[in-house]
TORFI-103691 format. One record per atom (N, C-alpha, C): residue number from 0; x, y, z; atom name. Coordinates in steps of 0.2 Angstrom, whole numbers, padded with zeros to 4 digits. Layout:
! residues N
{NUM; {X; Y; Z}; 'CA'},
...
END
This chain:
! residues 59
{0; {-0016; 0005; -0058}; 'N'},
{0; {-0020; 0005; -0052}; 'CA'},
{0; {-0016; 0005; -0046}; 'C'},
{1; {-0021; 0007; -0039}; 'N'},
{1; {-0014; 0008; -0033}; 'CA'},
{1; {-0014; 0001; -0031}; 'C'},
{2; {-0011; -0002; -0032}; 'N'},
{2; {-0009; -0009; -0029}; 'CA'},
{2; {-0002; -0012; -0029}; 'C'},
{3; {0000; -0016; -0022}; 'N'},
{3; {0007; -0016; -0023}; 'CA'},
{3; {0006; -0024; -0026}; 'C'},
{4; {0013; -0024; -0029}; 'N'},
{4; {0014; -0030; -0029}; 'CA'},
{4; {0016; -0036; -0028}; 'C'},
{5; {0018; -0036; -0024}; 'N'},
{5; {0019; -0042; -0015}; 'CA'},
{5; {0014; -0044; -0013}; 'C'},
{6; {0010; -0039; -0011}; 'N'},
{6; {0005; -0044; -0007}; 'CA'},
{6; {-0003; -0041; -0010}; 'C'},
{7; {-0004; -0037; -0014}; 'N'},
{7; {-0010; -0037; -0018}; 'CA'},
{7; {-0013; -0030; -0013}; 'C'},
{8; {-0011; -0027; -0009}; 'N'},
{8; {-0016; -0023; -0004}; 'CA'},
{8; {-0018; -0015; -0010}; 'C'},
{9; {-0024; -0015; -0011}; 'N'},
{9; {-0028; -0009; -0014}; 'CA'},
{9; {-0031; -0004; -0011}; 'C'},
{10; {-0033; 0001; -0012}; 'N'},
{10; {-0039; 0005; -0008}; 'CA'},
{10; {-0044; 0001; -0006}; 'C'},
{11; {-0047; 0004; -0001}; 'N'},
{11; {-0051; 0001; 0002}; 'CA'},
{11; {-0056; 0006; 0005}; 'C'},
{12; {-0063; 0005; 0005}; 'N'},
{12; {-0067; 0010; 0008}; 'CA'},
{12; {-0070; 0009; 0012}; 'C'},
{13; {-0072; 0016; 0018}; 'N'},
{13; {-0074; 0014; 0022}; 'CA'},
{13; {-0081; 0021; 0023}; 'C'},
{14; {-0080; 0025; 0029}; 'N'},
{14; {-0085; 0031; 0030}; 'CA'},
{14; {-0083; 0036; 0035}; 'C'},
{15; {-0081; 0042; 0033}; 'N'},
{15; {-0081; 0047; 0038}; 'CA'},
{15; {-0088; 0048; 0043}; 'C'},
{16; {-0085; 0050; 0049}; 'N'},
{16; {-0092; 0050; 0053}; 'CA'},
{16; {-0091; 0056; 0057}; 'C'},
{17; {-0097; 0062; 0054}; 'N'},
{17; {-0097; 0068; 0059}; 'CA'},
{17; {-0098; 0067; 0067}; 'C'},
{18; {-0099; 0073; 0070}; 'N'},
{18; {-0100; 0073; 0077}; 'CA'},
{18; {-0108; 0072; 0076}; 'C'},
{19; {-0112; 0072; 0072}; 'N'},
{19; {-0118; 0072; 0074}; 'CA'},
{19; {-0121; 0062; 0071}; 'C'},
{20; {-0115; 0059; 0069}; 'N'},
{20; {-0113; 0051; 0065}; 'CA'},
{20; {-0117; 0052; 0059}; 'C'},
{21; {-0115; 0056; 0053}; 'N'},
{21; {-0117; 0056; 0049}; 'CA'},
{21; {-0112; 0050; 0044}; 'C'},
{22; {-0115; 0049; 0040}; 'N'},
{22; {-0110; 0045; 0036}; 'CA'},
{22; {-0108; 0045; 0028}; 'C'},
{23; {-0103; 0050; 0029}; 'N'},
{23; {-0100; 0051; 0021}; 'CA'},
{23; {-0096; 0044; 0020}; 'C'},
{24; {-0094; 0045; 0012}; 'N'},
{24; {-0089; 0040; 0009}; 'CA'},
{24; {-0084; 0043; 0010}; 'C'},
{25; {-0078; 0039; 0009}; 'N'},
{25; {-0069; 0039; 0011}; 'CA'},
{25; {-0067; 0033; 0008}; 'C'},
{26; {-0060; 0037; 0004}; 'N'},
{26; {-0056; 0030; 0004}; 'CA'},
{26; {-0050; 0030; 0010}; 'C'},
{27; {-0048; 0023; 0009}; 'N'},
{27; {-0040; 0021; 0014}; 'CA'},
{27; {-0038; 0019; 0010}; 'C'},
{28; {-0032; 0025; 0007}; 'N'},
{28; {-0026; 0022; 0000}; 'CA'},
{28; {-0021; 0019; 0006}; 'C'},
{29; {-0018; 0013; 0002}; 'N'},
{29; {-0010; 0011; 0004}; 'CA'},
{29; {-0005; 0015; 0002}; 'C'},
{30; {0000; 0014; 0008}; 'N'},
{30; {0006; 0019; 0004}; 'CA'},
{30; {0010; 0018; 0003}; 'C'},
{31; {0010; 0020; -0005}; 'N'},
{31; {0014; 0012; -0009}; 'CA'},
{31; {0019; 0019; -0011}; 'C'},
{32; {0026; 0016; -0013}; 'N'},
{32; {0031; 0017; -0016}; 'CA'},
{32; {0035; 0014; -0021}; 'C'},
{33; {0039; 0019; -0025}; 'N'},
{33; {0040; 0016; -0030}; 'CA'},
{33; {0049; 0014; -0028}; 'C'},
{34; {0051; 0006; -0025}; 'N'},
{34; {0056; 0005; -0024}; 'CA'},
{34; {0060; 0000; -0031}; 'C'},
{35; {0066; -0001; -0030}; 'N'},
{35; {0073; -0005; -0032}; 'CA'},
{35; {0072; -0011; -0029}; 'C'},
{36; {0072; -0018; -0032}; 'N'},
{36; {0073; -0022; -0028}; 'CA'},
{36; {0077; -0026; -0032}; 'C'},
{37; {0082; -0032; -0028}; 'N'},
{37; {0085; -0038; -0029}; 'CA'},
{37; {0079; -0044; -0032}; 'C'},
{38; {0080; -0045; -0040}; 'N'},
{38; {0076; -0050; -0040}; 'CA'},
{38; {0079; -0055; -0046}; 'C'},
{39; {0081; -0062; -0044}; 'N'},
{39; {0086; -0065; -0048}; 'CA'},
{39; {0091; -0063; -0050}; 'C'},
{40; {0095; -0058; -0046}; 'N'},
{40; {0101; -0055; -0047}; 'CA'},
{40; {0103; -0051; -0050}; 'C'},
{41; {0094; -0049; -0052}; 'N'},
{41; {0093; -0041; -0056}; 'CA'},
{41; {0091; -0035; -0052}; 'C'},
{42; {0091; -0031; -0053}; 'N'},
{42; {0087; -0025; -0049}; 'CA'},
{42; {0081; -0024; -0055}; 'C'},
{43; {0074; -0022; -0050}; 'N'},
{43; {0070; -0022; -0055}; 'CA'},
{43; {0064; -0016; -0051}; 'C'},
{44; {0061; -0011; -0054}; 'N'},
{44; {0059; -0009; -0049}; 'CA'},
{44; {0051; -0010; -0048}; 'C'},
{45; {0050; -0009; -0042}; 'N'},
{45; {0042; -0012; -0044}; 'CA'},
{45; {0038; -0007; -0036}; 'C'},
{46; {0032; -0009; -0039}; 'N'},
{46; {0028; -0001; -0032}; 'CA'},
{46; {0024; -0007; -0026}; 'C'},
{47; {0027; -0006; -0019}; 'N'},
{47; {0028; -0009; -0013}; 'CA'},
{47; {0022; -0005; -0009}; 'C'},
{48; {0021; -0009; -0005}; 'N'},
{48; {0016; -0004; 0000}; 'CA'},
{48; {0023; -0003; 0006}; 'C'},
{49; {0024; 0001; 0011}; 'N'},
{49; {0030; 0000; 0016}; 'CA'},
{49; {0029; -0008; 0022}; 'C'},
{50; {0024; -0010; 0021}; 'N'},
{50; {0024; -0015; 0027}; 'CA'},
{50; {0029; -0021; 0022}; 'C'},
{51; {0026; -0021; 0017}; 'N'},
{51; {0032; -0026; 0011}; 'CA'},
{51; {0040; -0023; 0013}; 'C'},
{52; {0040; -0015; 0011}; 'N'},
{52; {0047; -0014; 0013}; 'CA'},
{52; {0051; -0014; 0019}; 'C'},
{53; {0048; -0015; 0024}; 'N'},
{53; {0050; -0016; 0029}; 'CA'},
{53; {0052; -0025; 0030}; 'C'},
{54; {0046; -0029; 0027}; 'N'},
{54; {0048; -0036; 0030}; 'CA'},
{54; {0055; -0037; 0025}; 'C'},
{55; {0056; -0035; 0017}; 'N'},
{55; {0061; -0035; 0014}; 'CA'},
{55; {0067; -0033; 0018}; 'C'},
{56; {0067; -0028; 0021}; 'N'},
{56; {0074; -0024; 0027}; 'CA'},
{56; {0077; -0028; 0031}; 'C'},
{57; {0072; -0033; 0034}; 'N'},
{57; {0071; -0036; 0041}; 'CA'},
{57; {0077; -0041; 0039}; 'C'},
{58; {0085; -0043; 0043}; 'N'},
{58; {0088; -0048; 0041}; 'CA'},
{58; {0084; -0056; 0041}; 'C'},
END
């Protein structure tokens, strides 16, 4: 399933809306990636949304 694992964020749905406000369905996928991380002095890799891998980068 698309979900990261830090913080739990998933699709999520919402509605495209014409010029006339018609109201289709749409998903808002996160955009996860599949990164390398430090954990317990291992590298392990795990799939991150980027908001996670940015707070990770941040000294």
């Amino acid at each position: 399933m698309a979900k990261c694992e830090r913080c739990g964020k998933t699709t999520t749905f919402g509605h495209n809306r014409s010029f006339s406000m018609k109201a289709t369905k749409r998903k808002f996928r996160p955009n996860l990636q599949r990164v390398r991380v430090m954990e317990g002095g291992r590298q392990v890799r795990k799939t991150l949304c980027t908001k996670c891998i940015k707070r990770l980068a941040r000294p």
